[in-house]
C-alpha positions as CSV (number, residue, x, y, z in Angstrom):
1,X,0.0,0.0,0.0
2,X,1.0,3.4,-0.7
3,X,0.9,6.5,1.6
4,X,0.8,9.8,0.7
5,X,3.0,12.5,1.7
6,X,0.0,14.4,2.5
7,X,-0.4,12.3,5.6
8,X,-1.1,14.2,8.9
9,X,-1.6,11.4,11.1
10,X,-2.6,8.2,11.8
11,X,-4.5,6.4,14.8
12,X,-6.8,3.9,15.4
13,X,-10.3,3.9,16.4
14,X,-13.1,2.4,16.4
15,X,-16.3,2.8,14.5
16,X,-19.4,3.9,16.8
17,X,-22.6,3.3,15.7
18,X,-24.5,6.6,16.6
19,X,-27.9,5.5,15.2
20,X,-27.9,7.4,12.1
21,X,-24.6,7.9,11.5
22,X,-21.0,6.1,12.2
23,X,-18.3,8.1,14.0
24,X,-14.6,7.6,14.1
25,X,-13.5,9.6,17.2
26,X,-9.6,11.8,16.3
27,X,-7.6,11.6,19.7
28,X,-7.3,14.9,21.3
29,X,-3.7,14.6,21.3
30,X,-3.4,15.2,17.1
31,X,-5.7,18.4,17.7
32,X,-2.7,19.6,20.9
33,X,0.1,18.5,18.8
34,X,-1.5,20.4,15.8
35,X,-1.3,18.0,13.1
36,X,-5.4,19.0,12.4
37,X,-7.6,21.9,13.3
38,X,-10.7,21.0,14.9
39,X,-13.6,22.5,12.7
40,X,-11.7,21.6,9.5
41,X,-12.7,18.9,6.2
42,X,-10.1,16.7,6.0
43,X,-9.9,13.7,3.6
44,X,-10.3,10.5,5.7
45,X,-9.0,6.5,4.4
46,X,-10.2,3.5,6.2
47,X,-7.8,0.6,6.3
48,X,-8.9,-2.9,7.7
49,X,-6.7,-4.4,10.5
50,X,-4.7,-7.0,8.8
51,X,-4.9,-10.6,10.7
52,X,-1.2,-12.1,11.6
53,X,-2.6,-15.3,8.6
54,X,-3.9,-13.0,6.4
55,X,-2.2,-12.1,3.2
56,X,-1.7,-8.0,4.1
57,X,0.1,-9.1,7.8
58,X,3.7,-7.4,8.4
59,X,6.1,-9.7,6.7
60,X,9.1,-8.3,9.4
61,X,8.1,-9.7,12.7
62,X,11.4,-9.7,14.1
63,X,10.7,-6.9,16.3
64,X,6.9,-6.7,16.6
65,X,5.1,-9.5,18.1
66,X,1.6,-9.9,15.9
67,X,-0.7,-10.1,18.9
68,X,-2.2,-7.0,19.7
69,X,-2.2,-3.5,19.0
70,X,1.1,-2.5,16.5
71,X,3.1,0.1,17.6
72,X,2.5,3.4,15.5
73,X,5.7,3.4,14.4
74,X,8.5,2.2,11.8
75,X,12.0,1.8,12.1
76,X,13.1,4.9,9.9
77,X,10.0,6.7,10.1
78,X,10.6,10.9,10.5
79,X,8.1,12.4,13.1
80,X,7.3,15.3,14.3
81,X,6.7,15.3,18.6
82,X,6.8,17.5,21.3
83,X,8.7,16.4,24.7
84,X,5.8,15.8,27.2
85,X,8.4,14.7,30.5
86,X,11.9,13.5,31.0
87,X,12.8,9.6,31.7
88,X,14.7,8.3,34.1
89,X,18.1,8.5,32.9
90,X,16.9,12.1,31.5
91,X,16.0,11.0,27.6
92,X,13.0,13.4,26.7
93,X,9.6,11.6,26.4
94,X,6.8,12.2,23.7
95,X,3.7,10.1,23.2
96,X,1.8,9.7,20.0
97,X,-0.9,7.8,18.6
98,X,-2.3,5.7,21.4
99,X,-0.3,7.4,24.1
100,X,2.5,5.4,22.8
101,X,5.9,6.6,24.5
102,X,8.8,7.5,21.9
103,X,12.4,8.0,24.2
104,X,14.2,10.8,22.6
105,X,17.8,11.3,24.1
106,X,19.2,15.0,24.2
107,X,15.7,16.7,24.3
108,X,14.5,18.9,26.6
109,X,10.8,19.2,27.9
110,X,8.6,21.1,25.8
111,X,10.8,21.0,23.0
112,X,8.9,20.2,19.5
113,X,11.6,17.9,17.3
114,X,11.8,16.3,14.4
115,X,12.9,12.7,14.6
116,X,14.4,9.5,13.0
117,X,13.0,6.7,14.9
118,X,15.7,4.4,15.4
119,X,14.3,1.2,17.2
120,X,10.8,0.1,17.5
121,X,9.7,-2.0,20.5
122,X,5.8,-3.5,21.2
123,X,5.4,-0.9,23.9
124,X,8.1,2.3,23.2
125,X,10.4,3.3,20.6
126,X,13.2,5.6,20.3
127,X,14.3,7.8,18.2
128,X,17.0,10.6,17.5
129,X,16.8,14.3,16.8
130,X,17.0,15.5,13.2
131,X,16.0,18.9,13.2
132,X,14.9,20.7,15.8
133,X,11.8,23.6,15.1
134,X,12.4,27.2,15.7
């Protein structure tokens, strides 16, 4: 499948059923991080959740198990996030889709980066600093 490079974000949800209409709820955190407006039309594409036997499953598996939710993310993948908290060892912290965590060393809270992410675990990733915004 091909993705554009229009893309703003990507989450997943599920479909209510609201009597007369369907509703696919947008996390709050992609109107904060300001990847969409709320009150404006965007273009919206469904994609079905791909079964680990079916013929559309992940054919790397080496660092995703296939049970459960899939991380948001992709080895190689550039992001934009903003540093919600500090780890630890210091390592800034963002969350994306999902409230997934993403550890970026070298970032400071508040910060909005651009990232590489670099490794991609079931339930974090981390990635390094590319550019950071002005």
């Amino acid at each position: 499948m091909e993705i554009s490079d229009r893309l703003l974000c990507l989450f997943s949800a599920e479909v209510t059923d609201d009597g007369d209409t369907y509703t696919v709820e947008v996390p709050r955190r992609e109107i904060e991080t300001g990847s969409i407006e709320a009150g404006k039309t965007y273009r919206v594409a469904l994609i079905s959740q791909a079964t680990p036997d079916s013929d559309t499953a992940p054919q790397n598996e080496e660092h995703v198990p296939t049970d459960g939710p899939q991380p948001p993310v992709e080895p190689g993948e550039f992001r934009y996030v903003e540093i919600e908290d500090l780890g630890k060892q210091g390592d800034g912290i963002a969350r994306v889709e999902r409230g997934y965590v993403i550890i970026v060393p070298d970032a400071e809270v508040g910060e909005r980066v651009k990232i590489e992410v670099t490794e991609v675990k079931s339930n974090f990733a981390v990635g390094e600093i590319v550019d950071e915004e002005i």
